[in-house]
Phi, psi and omega in degrees: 000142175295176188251127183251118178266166171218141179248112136278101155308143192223343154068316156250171172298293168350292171294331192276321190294324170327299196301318179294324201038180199280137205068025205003068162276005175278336171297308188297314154337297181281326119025266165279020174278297204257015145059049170279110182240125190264132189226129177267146171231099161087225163254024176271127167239118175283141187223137169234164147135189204289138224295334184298306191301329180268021162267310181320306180328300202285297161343323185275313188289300176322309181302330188293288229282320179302337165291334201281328158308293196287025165110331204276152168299151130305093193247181141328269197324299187293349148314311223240338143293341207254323200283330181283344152274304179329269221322324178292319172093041164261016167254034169308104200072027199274329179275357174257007170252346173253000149242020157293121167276122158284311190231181135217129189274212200274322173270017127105023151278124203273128157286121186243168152279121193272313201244146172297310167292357119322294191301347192261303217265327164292359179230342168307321194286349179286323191266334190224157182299331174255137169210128178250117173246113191246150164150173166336141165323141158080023176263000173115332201315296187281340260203291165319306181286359191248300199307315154326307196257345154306279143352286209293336200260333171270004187227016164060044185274294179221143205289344191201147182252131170231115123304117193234153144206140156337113168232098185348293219284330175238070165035098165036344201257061192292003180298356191257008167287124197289169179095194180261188169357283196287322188293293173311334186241328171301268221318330168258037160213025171295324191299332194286308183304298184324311198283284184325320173286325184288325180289324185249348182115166183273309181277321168298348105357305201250331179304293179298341177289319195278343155297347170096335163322326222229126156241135172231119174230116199283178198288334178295329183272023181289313211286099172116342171270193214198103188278111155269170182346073169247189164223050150010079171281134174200105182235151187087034183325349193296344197258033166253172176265141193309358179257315172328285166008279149331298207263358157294283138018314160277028193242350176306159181244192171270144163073052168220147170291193143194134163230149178242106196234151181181171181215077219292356170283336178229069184275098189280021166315142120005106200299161198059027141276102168281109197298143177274343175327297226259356152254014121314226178042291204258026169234013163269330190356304194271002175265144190295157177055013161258139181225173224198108172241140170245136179262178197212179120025262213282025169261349158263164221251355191296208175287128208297010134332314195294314189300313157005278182287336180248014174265271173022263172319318163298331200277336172281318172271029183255151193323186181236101137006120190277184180253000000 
């Protein structure tokens, strides 16, 4: 097939060194990503190769340079996000879903959305009363939602945040761990502490807990009460069983969320144990103000090893073709 160069004006020094990064190692990225050879003249950067990749390119590049206006950095991982929509012809607006604040956490670092599918999954929860955010380690799920229910608790939407998890490994039955309460249940709710703590600070944290704001609890302690105007995080859902499921699920109050995260790929259930996540999922579907977002692959934000490893993993369990 023939060979197509495409030219991206980069127009300042500024926008080009952003773009190059250092030792224009930003170049070689993109380069291997869209299987490309990028040459700078001036503040002009030439992409040569076969004409869809080198339109991918320039596609990439314009989108890189357009982030770089609102301020967001040029890295890897958003290279290599940014270059997996171009292939698609998907990065129309790609730079206004990656500069909206969600949130800001306590040293006064702005929570942004990375991913499209990030972005989808922050206005389902904005929009509707049930929301199941399902997909891979490192997409944002658990992370997004507490940042979502932080706003909300400060900005008086709802009186209190509640964060549960399942804890699989000692059947609900934590008693036979030595220590009190809080000791027997942080190892399956450290993640929870951690997200809470980077948004509000280590004392303002210990405030709102002592005020009754803040409950972080496993699931089994759920069971018989009636959640008025909270905001209800249950996260790792994949590990509840459909009557766990149930009876979360039935505890809403008036004025209150619930989100639901889980990664229906690492379900540490009992063998013959039906998760309850993946029968929610496919029998709320069709009720108004429940919405269902599945992240994938290319939503996570973690060291770009991680998609690595988690296309690996999808590509290994999907069937084998008989003979």
């Amino acid at each position: 097939m023939a060979k197509k160069t495409a030219d991206v004006d980069c127009l300042t020094v500024d926008r080009l060194s952003a773009l190059l990064g250092v030792y224009d190692e930003n170049l070689a990225v993109i380069e291997k990503e869209l299987g490309v050879k990028a040459q700078v003249d001036g503040a002009v950067v030439k992409v040569t190769g076969e004409e869809k990749d080198a339109s991918a390119a320039a596609a990439t590049i314009e989108k890189l340079l357009d982030l770089y206006d609102e301020g967001e950095p040029i890295d890897k991982g958003r290279i290599i996000y940014v270059a997996g929509l171009a292939k698609d012809g998907n990065t129309d607006g790609i730079e206004k879903v990656m500069s909206g604040v969600i949130a800001v956490t306590s040293s006064g670092k702005p929570v942004k959305c990375k991913t499209v599918g990030q972005k989808k999954y922050v206005d389902a929860i904005r929009k509707n009363t049930v929301v199941f955010g399902v997909g891979p380690a490192g997409t944002g799920k658990t992370y997004l939602a507490v940042a979502l229910a932080v706003s909300a608790v400060k900005s008086h939407e709802v009186e209190k945040i509640i964060l549960t998890r399942p804890a699989v490994e000692a059947g609900e039955k934590l008693g036979f761990l030595p220590g009190d309460l809080q000791s027997k249940v942080d190892p399956y709710l450290r993640p929870l502490f951690d997200a809470l703590q980077e948004m509000l600070g280590l004392e303002a944290y210990h405030k709102y807990v002592e005020k009754g704001a803040i409950e972080i609890a496993p699931l089994a302690y759920m069971r018989g009460r009636t959640l008025n105007n909270s905001f209800i995080i249950l996260d790792e859902a994949q590990n509840t069983t459909r009557e766990q499921m149930k009876m979360f699920l039935t505890r809403m109050g008036e004025g209150s969320k619930m989100v639901v995260t889980g990664d229906l790929t690492q379900t540490d259930l009992p063998e013959g144990k039906k998760s309850g996540l993946k029968h929610a999922v496919s029998i709320l579907g069709g009720i108004d103000m429940i919405e269902t977002v599945n992240l994938t692959h290319r939503d996570v934000v973690r060291h770009p090893l991680v998609t690595e490893i988690i296309k690996a993993y999808e590509q290994s369990e999907k069937p084998k073709p008989k003979d």
